[in-house]
N, C-alpha and C positions, 0 to 999 in steps of 0.2 A: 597187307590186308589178310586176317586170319580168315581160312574157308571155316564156312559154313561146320563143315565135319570137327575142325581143332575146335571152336565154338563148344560145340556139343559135347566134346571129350570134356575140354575143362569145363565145361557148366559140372557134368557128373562130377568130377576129381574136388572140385572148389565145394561143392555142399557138404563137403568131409574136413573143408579149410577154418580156419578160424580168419577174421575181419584184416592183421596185420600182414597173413600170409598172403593174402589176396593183393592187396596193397601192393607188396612185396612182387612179385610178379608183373602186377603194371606198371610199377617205376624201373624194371628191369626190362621192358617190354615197349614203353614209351622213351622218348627223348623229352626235356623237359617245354619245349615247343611245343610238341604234343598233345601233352595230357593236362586236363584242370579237374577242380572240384566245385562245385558249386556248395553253397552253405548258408543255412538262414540263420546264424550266430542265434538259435534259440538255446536252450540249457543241451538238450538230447544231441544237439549237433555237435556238442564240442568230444564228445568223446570219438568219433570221424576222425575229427580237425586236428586233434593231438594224437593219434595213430600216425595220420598223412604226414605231419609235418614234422614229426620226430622220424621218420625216415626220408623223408625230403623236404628238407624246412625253406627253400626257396620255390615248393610248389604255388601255381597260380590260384588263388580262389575267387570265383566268380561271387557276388552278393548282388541280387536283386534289389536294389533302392525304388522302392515302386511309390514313395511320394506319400504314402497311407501310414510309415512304419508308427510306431509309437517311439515316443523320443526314448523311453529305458533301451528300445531294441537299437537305435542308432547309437547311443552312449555307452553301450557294452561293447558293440562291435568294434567301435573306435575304441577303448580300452584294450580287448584283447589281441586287434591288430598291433596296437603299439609293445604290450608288454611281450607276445610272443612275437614280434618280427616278423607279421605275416605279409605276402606280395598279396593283397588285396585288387583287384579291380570292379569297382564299381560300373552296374548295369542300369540303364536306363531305359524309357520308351522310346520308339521315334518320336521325332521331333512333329511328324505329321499329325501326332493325335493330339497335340499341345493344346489348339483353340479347342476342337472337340472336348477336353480333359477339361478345361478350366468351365466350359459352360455345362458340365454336369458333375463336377469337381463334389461333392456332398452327396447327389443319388445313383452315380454311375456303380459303388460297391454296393448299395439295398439294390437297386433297380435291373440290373445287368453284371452280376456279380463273373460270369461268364465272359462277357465282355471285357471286362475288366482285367480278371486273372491276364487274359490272352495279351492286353495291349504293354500291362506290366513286368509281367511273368513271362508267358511262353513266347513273343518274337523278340525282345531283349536275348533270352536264352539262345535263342534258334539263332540267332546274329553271332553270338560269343563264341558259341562252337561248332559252327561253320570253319572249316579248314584244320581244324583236331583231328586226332584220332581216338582221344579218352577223353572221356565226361565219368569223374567219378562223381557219384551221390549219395546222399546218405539215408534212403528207405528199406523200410523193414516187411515184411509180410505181416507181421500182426499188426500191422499202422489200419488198415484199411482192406476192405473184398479186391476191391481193386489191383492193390498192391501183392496180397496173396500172390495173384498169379504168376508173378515175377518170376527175370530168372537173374540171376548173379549178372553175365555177362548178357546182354541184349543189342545185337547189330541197329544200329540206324540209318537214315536214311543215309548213303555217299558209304563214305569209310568210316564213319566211326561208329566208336563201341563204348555202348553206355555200359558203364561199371558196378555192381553195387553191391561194394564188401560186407553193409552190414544186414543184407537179408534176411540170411536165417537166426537174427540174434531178435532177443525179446525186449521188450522196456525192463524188464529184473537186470537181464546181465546189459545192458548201458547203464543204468544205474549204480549197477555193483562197479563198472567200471571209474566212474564220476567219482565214487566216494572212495577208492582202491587210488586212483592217481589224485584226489583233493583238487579236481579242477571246479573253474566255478563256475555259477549256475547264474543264469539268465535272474533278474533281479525281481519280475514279473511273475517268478513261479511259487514262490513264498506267499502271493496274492492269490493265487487259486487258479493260473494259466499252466493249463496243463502243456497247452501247443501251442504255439505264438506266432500267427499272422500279421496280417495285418492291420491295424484297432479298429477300423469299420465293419471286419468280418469277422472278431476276433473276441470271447467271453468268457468269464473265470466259471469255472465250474466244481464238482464235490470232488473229493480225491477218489471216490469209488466208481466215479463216472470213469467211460472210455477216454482214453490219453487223447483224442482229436474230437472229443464229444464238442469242445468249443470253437470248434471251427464252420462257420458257416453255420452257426444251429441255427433247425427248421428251416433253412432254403432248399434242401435236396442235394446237397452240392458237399463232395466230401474233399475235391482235389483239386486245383488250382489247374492242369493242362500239363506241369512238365510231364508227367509219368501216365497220359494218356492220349489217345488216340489224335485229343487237339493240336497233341506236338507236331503234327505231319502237318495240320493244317497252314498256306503259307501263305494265306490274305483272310480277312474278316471285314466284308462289305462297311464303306466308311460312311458314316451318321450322316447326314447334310442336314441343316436346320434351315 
């Protein structure tokens, strides 16, 4: 376990790093037990996904299957798991929210979009990387106020350490990077999806809108729980009808 102070050192030393050197460092620093990546196979994410796995191409990647995807986002994922040889493992809800899910299966993402995120998204997650020591991610500070505040490396709760090599990069240079290695792009983005959820919370928008303007617009709601305060949260009062 890194103390607190090596923490602090390399947060300083890494905001001078570029995205592969960071990388670089955790796969030298982890055992492949260790450490995963989590990844929403949207277009922005693949530029992570082929850094990570051109330097360790039998790393684990976590994928959220939260039941809501749109079929393009499951048909790309299954395409570039196969053509890149990726160790995939798919994430799920508990099995306890099942009846709950199915009897509000249509309003649970309008009506409790918070709700939702948490039963999909954040205890899935909180399950995965339990016994880790590395969660790499792929958020930026210009995504979001939220994410701003971030820092590269972020201790969690137990022993591990949230990772996240591509912080100080922009949507210019992910993009330059996209068209520099000709990877490809989420099928969805060519329609006006700038950031891709999940199709209930999920809307094309102009190209001079903000990159996550279609996410949750007009709910209040910009982030789904992994990358905030929700993630500590480790129960969500269960609905009884």
């Amino acid at each position: 376990m890194l103390s607190r102070e090596e923490i602090d050192r390399l947060n300083c030393e890494f905001e001078k790093k570029q995205p592969p050197e960071i990388l670089q460092w955790a796969f030298d620093t982890f055992r492949d037990d260790e450490i995963a990546m989590s990844c929403s196979f949207q277009t922005q994410s693949m530029a992570l996904l082929h850094m990570a796995t051109r330097l360790r191409p039998n790393l684990r990647i976590l994928f959220l299957d939260t039941g809501y995807h749109f079929w393009e986002t499951l048909e790309f994922r299954e395409r570039i798991q196969r053509e890149w040889n990726l160790n995939v493992t798919d994430l799920y809800r508990d099995s306890r929210w099942d009846v709950f899910v199915r009897q509000h299966l249509r309003t649970l993402p309008i009506e409790d979009p918070d709700l939702c995120c948490y039963i999909h998204k954040v205890q899935p997650m909180q399950k995965a990387v339990t016994g880790l020591r590395a969660w790499i991610t792929g958020i930026r500070r210009d995504q979001t106020p939220q994410r701003s505040q971030a820092r590269i490396l972020e201790p969690q709760e137990g022993d591990l350490l949230k990772i996240n090599p591509l912080l100080n990069w922009t949507h210019a240079q992910v993009m330059h990077y996209l068209q520099e290695h000709r990877l490809p792009a989420h099928p969805l983005t060519t329609r006006g999806y700038r950031s891709i959820g999940c199709a209930p919370c999920t809307i094309a928008v102009s190209a001079d809108a903000p990159e996550r303007a279609g996410r949750w617009a007009g709910r209040g709601k910009t982030e789904c729980g992994l990358h905030t305060e929700m993630f500590k949260q480790k129960e969500w009062p269960i609905h009884e009808e």
